[in-house]
C-alpha positions, 0 to 999 in steps of 0.5 A: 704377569706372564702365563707361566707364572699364572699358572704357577701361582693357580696351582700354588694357592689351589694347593694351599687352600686344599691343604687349608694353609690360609697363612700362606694364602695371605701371604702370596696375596698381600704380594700380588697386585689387584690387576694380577688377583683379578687374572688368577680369578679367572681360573679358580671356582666361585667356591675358591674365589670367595675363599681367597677374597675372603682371606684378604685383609686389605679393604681397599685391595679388595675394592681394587680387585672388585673394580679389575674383574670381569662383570660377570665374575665381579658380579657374582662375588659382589652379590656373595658378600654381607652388607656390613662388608659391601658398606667397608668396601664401598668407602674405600672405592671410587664413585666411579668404580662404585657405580661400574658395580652397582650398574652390573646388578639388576634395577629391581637390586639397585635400590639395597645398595642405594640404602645402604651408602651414606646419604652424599654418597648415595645423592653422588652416586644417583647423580652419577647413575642418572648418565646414559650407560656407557658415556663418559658421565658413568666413567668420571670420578667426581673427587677431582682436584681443581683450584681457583684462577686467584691462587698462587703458585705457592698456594697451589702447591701447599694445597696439593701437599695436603690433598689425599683423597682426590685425583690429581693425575698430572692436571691441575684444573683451574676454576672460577669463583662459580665452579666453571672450568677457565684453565688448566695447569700441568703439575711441571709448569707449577714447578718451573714458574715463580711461587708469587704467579697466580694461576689465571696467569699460567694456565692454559685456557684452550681445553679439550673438554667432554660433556656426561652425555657423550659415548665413552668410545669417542671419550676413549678417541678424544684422549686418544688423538691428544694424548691425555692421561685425564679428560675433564667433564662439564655441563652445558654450562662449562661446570667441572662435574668430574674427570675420566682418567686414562685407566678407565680410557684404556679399558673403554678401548679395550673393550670397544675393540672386544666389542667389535671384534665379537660383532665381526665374528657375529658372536654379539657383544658381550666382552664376557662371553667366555665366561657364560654358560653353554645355553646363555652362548648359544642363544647369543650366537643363534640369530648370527648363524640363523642368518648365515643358514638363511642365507646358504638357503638362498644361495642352494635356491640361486645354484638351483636355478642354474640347474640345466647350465650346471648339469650340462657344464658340470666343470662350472660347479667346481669352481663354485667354491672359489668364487664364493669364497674369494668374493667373501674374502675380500668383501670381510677385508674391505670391511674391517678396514673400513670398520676399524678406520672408523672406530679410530676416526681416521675416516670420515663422511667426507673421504667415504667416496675416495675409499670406496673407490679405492676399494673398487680399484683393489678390487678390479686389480685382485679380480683381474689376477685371480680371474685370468690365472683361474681362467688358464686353470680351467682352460689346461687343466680341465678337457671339457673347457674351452676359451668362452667357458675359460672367460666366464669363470674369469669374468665370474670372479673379477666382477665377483669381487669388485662388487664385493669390495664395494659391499665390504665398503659400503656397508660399515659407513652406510650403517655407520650414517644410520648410527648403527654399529659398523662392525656389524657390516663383517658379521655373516649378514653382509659375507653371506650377501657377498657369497649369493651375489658372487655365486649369482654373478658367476652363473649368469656370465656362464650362462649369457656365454654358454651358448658359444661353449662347445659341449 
């Protein structure tokens, strides 16, 4: 749906729900994807949402809209609802998307809904919540199709026509007598062999499996780099436990890469900041700025030092800002590549040192062309410079940003060993050591040269 047509479509139902016409109301939504309600949620009060949510007649429609909105907005409407409707919704729902929900609420809340579930639901879902947030055990979907190695073609075949409630994706999944995954079978290859073939003779034994445990970010890399549009889970013991299907891998990217780009920025984490009040987002972004403002103390404290250079060169002070922010600048760039390369698993322990080199090349190279091209700058254009000043402030910068380069470089893959977000590297902690070692550099150049400066 483009933006135009959200638009259009907001101000449609605002004005029949103000007009009370629900008929009309029902009638655009029975049209509307789920996906597409769930974006139209986000411009509508808490008030409107409940009324458009309770106008929908669909009880699956309304699981699928639970399951497409943001937490924080899914949240509020689940807790809204009547247990009665809640035990409607949740038996036309995936466990999986039952638990994205029950998993938003808090632990002390879990326990109502638990209740409410019938008992192999409830032991299902148990199960499933027993997972580490956020691997690819609290993702799966438990109602996945598999067959016995011993089945025919035929029989395949006859057994897909009568399954409904399961997920069949394009996989079929081939087990033993014991339940533990021996192959795989795609739905083209059943339909090209001959009907008498029994599956342990098609199927693919060489299968890219996940374990519950494993984080969903390298469950969404894994799919990823092969390509699958679903991704089995097994215990230690090679069981079919469930599949995560490639819907959920879109949205674990999608969020990942949100995630990422809030820590870059050192707007923390949450992928629902947008919607969080203006205290809740503030107290998310404090620590962030708090470092940014503890490091342009230090910096103020480095310049300081230099106090007697700055006055008697005062064409120095000038220059300040462009070393801090080219050193800065190109120490965020070294790490958001660096970042971003291991988010996506192109970059591994074993290539970190080449990179890093690169980096420090990049680095000498842009230095050098900015640093002689601010040296001339300063030598022409200002009176008071003359060439020993012109050398320092070129110097200043090229040295400046090869050991921001190697900052910006270093650190993702240092915190990355330590098994700490990478993307944490180009948030202020890192840029703002970058802007006090550059501006640190600079001065103590200008200072070892200042006294073949001519005053």
């Amino acid at each position: 749906m483009r933006n135009n047509e959200v638009l259009l479509l907001v101000e449609t139902l605002r004005k029949f729900l103000r007009r009370g016409v629900n008929s009309s109301v029902i009638n655009i939504i029975n049209k509307t994807h789920p996906a597409d309600i769930a974006l139209l949620f986000r411009s509508f009060t808490f008030s409107e949402q409940k009324k458009i949510f309770s106008l929908t007649s669909d009880i699956e429609k309304k699981g699928d809209v639970l399951s497409e909105l943001d937490d924080s907005l899914a949240l509020d409407l689940f807790l809204s609802l009547n247990k009665s409707e809640i035990v409607k919704i949740f038996n036309k729902m995936d466990v999986d998307d039952e638990s994205k929900l029950i998993r938003l609420l808090p632990e002390e809340k879990r326990d109502e809904y638990f209740a409410i579930m019938k008992d192999e639901e409830s032991k299902e879902m148990a199960a499933m919540m027993s997972y580490p947030e956020e691997s690819a055990g609290s993702l799966m979907n438990t109602k996945v199709f598999y067959l016995s190695e011993d089945c025919t073609v035929s029989e395949a075949i006859s057994k897909i026509r009568k399954s409904v409630d399961t997920e069949l994706v394009f996989y079929l999944y081939v087990v033993d007598d014991r339940k533990h995954l021996v192959g795989v079978v795609s739905l083209r290859q059943l339909i090209l062999v001959s009907p008498k073939n029994k599956l342990k003779d098609i199927m693919i034994e060489d299968i890219v499996t996940v374990i519950p445990e494993m984080d969903q970010e390298e469950v969404g890399k894994i799919a990823s780099r092969y390509n699958f549009l679903a991704i089995p889970v097994v215990d230690k013991e090679f069981k079919l436990l469930g599949i995560v299907t490639v819907d959920d891998i879109i949205d674990v990217l999608r969020e990942e890469a949100t995630e990422d780009l809030l820590r870059m920025a050192g707007a923390g984490k949450d992928k629902d900041i947008l919607f969080k009040s203006t205290w809740e987002s503030s107290k998310i972004r404090f620590p962030w700025l708090f470092a940014t403002w503890v490091g342009g103390l230090l910096a103020a404290f480095v310049i300081g030092m230099f106090h007697d250079l700055l006055t008697n060169f005062i064409i120095l002070a000038s220059f300040l800002p462009i070393i801090a922010g080219m050193g800065g600048n190109v120490g965020t760039q070294s790490s958001t590549i660096i970042t971003r390369g291991l988010a996506t698993g192109r970059i591994g322990s074993e290539g970190a040192w080449k990179l890093i080199f690169k980096e420090l090349k990049i680095g000498l190279f842009l230095g050098a062309f900015y640093g002689i091209i601010l040296g001339i700058i300063a030598l022409y254009f200002y009176k008071e410079a003359d060439i020993f000043m012109s050398i320092s402030i070129a110097l200043g910068i090229t040295i400046a940003m090869i050991l921001a380069t190697f900052t910006g470089a270093v650190g993702p893959i240092v915190l990355n060993k330590f098994k700490v977000d990478p993307a944490i590297a180009t948030g202020p902690f890192v840029t703002t050591t970058i802007d006090i070692i550059g501006i640190m550099i600079y001065l103590s150049i200008a200072t070892a040269l200042s006294k073949y400066i001519i005053m």
